[in-house]
PLY file of the C-alpha trace (Angstrom):
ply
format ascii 1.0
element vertex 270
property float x
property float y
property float z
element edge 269
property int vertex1
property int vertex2
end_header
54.61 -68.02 41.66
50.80 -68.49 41.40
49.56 -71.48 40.85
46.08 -71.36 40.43
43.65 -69.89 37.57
40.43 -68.93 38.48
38.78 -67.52 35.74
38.56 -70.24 33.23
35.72 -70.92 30.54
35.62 -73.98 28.19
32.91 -75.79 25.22
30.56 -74.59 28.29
30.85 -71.15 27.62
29.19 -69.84 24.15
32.72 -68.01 22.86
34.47 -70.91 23.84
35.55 -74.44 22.18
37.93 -75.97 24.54
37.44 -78.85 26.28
38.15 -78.96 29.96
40.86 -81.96 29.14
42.95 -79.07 26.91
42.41 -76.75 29.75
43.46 -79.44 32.21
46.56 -80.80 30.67
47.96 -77.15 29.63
47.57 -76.14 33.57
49.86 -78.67 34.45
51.91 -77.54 31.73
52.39 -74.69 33.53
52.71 -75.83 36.72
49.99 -75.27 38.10
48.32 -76.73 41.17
44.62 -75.58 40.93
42.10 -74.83 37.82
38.74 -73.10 38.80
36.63 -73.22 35.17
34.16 -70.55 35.88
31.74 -70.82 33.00
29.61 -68.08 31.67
26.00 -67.83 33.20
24.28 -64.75 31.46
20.34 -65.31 32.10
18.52 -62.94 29.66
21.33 -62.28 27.15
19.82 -60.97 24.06
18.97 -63.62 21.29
19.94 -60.47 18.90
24.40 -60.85 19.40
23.41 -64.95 18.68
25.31 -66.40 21.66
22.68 -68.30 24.66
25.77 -67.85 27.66
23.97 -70.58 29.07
24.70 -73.94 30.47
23.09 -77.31 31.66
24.16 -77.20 35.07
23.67 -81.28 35.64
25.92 -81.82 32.64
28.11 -79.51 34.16
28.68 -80.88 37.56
29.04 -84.42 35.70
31.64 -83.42 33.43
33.63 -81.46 35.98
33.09 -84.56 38.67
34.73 -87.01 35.99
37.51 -84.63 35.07
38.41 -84.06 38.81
38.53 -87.56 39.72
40.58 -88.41 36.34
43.73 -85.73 37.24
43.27 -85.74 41.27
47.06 -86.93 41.87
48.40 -84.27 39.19
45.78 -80.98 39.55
42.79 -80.15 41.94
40.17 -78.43 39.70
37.32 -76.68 41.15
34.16 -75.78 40.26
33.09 -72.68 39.86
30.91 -70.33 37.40
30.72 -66.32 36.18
27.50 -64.94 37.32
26.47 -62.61 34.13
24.69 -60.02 36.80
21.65 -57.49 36.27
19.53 -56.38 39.04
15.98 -57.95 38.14
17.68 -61.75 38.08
18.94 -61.51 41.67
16.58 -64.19 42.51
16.94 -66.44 39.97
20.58 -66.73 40.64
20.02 -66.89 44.46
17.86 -69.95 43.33
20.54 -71.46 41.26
23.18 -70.55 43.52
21.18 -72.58 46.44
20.17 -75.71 44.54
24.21 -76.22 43.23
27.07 -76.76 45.16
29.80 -75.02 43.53
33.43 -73.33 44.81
33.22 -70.40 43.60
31.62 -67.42 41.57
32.55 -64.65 40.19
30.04 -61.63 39.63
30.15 -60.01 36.39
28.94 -57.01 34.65
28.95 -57.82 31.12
25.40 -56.24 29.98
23.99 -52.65 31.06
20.05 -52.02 30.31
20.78 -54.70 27.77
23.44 -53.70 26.13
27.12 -55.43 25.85
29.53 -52.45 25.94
31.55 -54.85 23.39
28.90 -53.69 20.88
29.31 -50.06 19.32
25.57 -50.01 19.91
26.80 -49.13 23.49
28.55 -46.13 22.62
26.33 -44.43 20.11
24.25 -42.61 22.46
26.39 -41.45 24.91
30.30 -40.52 25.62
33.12 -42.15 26.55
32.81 -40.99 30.07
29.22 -41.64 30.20
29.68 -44.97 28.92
32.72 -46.02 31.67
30.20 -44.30 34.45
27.61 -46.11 33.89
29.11 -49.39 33.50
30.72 -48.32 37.26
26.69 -47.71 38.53
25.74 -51.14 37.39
28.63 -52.88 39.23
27.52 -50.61 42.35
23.39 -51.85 41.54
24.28 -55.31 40.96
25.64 -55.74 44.66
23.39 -53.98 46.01
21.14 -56.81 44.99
22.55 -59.71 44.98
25.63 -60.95 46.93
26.00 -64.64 46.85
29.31 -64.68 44.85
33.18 -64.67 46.26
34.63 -61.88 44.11
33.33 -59.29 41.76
35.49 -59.63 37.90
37.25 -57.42 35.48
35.69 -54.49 37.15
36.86 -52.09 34.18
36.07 -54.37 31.39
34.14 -51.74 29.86
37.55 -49.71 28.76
38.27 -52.29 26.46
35.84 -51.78 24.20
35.41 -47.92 24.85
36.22 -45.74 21.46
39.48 -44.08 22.62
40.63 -47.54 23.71
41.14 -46.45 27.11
43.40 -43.32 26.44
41.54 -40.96 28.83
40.78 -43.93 31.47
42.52 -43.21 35.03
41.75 -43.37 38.22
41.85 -40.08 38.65
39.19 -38.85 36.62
36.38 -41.86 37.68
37.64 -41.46 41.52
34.18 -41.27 42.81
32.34 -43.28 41.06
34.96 -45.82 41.50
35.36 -45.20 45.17
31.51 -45.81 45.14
32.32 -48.76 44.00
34.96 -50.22 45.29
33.15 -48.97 49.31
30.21 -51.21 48.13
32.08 -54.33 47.11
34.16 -54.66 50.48
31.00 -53.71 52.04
29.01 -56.88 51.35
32.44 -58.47 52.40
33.24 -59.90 49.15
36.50 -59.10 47.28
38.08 -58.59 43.24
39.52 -60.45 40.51
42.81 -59.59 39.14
41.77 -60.43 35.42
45.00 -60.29 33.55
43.20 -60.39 30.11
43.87 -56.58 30.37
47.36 -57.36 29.04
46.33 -59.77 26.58
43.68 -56.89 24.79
46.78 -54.64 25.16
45.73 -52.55 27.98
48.84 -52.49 29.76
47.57 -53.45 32.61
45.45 -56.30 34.23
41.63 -55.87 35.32
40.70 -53.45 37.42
43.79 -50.94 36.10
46.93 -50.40 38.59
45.89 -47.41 40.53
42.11 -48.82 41.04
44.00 -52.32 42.59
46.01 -49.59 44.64
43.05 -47.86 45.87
41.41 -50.91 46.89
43.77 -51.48 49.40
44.01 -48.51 50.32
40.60 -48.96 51.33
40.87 -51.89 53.39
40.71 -54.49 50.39
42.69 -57.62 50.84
40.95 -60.42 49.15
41.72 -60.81 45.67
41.62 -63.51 42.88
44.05 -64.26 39.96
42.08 -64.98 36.51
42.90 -65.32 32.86
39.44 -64.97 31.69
40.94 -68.21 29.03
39.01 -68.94 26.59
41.81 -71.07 24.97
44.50 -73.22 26.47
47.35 -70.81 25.29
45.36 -67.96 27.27
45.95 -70.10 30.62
48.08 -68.24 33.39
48.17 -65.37 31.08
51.21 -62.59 31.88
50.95 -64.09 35.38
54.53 -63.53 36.87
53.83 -59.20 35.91
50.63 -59.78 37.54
52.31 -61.15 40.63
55.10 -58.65 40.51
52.31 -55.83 40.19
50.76 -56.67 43.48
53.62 -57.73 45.40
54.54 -53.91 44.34
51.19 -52.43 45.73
51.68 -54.24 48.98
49.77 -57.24 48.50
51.04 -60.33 50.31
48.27 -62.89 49.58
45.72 -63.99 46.64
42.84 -66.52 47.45
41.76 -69.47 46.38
38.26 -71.08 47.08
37.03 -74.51 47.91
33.55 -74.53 48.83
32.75 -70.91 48.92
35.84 -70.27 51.58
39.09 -68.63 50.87
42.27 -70.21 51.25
45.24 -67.45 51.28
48.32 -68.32 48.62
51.46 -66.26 49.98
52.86 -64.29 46.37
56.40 -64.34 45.43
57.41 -68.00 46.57
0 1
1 2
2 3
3 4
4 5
5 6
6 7
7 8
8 9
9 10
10 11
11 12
12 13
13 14
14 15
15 16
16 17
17 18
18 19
19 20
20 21
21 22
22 23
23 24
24 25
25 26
26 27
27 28
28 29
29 30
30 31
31 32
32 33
33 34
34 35
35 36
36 37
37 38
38 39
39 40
40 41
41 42
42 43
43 44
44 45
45 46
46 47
47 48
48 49
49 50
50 51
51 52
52 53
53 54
54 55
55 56
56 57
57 58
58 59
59 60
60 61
61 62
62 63
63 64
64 65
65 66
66 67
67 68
68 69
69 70
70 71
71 72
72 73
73 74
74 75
75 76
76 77
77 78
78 79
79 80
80 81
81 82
82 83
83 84
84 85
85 86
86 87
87 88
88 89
89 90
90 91
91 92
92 93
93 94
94 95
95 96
96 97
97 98
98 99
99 100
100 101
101 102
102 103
103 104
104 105
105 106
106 107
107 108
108 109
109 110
110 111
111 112
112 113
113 114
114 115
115 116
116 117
117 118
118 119
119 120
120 121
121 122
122 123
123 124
124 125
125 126
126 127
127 128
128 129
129 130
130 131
131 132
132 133
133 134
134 135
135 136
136 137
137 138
138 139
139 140
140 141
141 142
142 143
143 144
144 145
145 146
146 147
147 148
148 149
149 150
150 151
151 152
152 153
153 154
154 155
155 156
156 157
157 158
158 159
159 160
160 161
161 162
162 163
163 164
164 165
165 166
166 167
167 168
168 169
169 170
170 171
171 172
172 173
173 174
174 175
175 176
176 177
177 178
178 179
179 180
180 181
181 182
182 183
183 184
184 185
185 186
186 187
187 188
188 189
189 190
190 191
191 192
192 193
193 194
194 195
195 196
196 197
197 198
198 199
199 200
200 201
201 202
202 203
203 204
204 205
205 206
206 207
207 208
208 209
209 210
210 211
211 212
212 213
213 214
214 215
215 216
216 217
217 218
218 219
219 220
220 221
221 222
222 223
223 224
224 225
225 226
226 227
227 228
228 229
229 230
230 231
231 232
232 233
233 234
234 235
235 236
236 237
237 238
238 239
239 240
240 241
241 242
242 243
243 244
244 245
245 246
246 247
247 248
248 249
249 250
250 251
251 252
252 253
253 254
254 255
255 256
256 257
257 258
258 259
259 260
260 261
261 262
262 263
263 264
264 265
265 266
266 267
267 268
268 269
C-alpha cells in the first residue's frame, strides 16, 4: 500500500483553495503516513492566463512548520515545492533553492517559449506531434540547465491537453525523443514522478504513460515518486492501489520518499 503523496498543492498554489488542514486530515483518512505539499513555483508565468503561480516562501515555511508540529504523532508532512522550469530561470531557482531548506522538488514543464500547452494557443501553429515533441525537448533543455530538484513530474502532461486527446500518443511513435529524454534525466542522477492524475483526466493511465515507466527501467531507472498532483482533498491518493499494481507489474519493487533532499525507499505491495 503506499502511504505517502508527494505531489500535493493547497491555497498556496494559484488553482488551488484548500487549506493544508483539509489536505492534512483527509491523508490520514486514508491512511496515510506522509504528505509532501509541493506548491507551484512558476517564475515568469504570463500575467495574460491571470494566475501569479507564485508564493511567499517565509509564509510558507511558517505555515507548513505549524501544521507539522500540530499532526506530528498522527502524519509526518514534508515540505516540498514544484519547480515551474524554463531554461533562462536556472539561476534564480538555484538561488531560491539555496537560501530554503526544503525536502523535496519536483521539476516541471508546464510552459514552452511561453506558452501553457493547456491553452489551444499551443496547438494552433503546429501539430499534434509537433506539439508532444517539443514539449519532450523542453524537458530534455530544462535539465540540461538546471538540476537541483529530486524528480522530474508528469513527464507527458502535454497529452492531456493535445487535440486528439492522446489517441495517437505511444511510446512507440515518440521513442527517440523520449529515449532522449528519459537518458538525460537518469543522467543528472535524478529520477520520475508517477503522477496518477493521468487517470483522473481519463487517460488511462498515470504520468509518464505505461510503456514510457517501462522503458525507464529498462534503462536503468529505479527512483520514482508517487503523486496526485491534488488540488482538492478528494484528489488525495488518487487511483493509488492501480498505480501500485502497475509498477509492481513492470518490475518495480520500491518508490521513494524524501526528507531533506535524500530518498528513503518504501517496499510496494505490503
Amino acid at each position: 500500500m503506499i502511504q505517502a503523496d508527494y505531489h500535493v498543492h493547497s491555497h498556496f498554489s494559484s488553482d488551488s483553495k484548500a487549506s493544508m488542514e483539509e489536505m492534512v486530515e483527509k491523508a490520514i483518512q486514508l491512511g496515510m503516513k506522509k504528505i509532501c505539499f509541493t506548491d507551484h513555483m512558476d517564475y515568469d508565468f504570463p500575467k495574460q492566463y491571470g494566475l501569479p503561480f507564485v508564493f511567499d516562501p517565509e509564509q510558507y515555511f511558517k505555515e507548513l512548520a505549524d501544521i507539522s508540529e500540530r499532526y506530528k504523532n498522527k502524519i509526518k508532512v514534508l515540505t516540498g515545492i514544484e519547480l515551474g522550469l524554463q531554461p533562462y530561470l536556472a539561476d534564480r531557482f538555484k538561488k531560491l533553492m539555496q537560501q530554503y531548506d526544503f525536502d523535496f522538488a519536483i521539476g516541471s514543464s508546464h510552459l514552452v517559449n511561453q506558452i501553457d500547452p493547456y491553452q489551444t494557443e499551443y496547438w494552433k501553429s503546429k501539430s499534434t506531434e509537433e506539439g508532444i515533441v517539443t514539449y519532450f525537448q523542453s524537458i530534455i533543455d530544462n535539465v540540461k540547465a538546471f538540476t537541483d530538484f529530486q524528480v522530474y513530474g508528469h513527464l507527458d502532461y502535454v497529452v492531456r491537453y493535445a487535440p486528439d486527446k492522446n489517441q495517437s500518443y505511444t511510446y512507440n511513435k515518440y521513442a527517440e525523443i523520449i529515449d532522449e529524454m528519459l537518458k538525460t534525466i537518469l543522467e543528472t542522477g535524478k529520477g520520475i514522478e508517477v503522477n496518477t492524475s493521468g487517470y483522473k483526466y481519463g487517460l488511462g493511465y498515470a504520468h509518464p504513460q505505461t510503456d514510457v515507466l517501462k522503458r525507464y527501467k529498462e534503462l536503468g531507472g529505479e527512483l520514482i515518486t508517487i503523486g496526485s498532483d491534488g488540488h482538492k482533498p478528494e484528489h488525495l491518493g488518487y487511483d493509488f492501489p492501480c498505480a501500485e499494481e502497475m509498477l509492481i507489474s513492470l518490475g518495480f519493487k520500491y518508490y521513494a520518499t524524501f526528507e531533506k533532499k535524500k530518498p528513503v525507499f518504501e517496499k510496494l505491495g505490503i
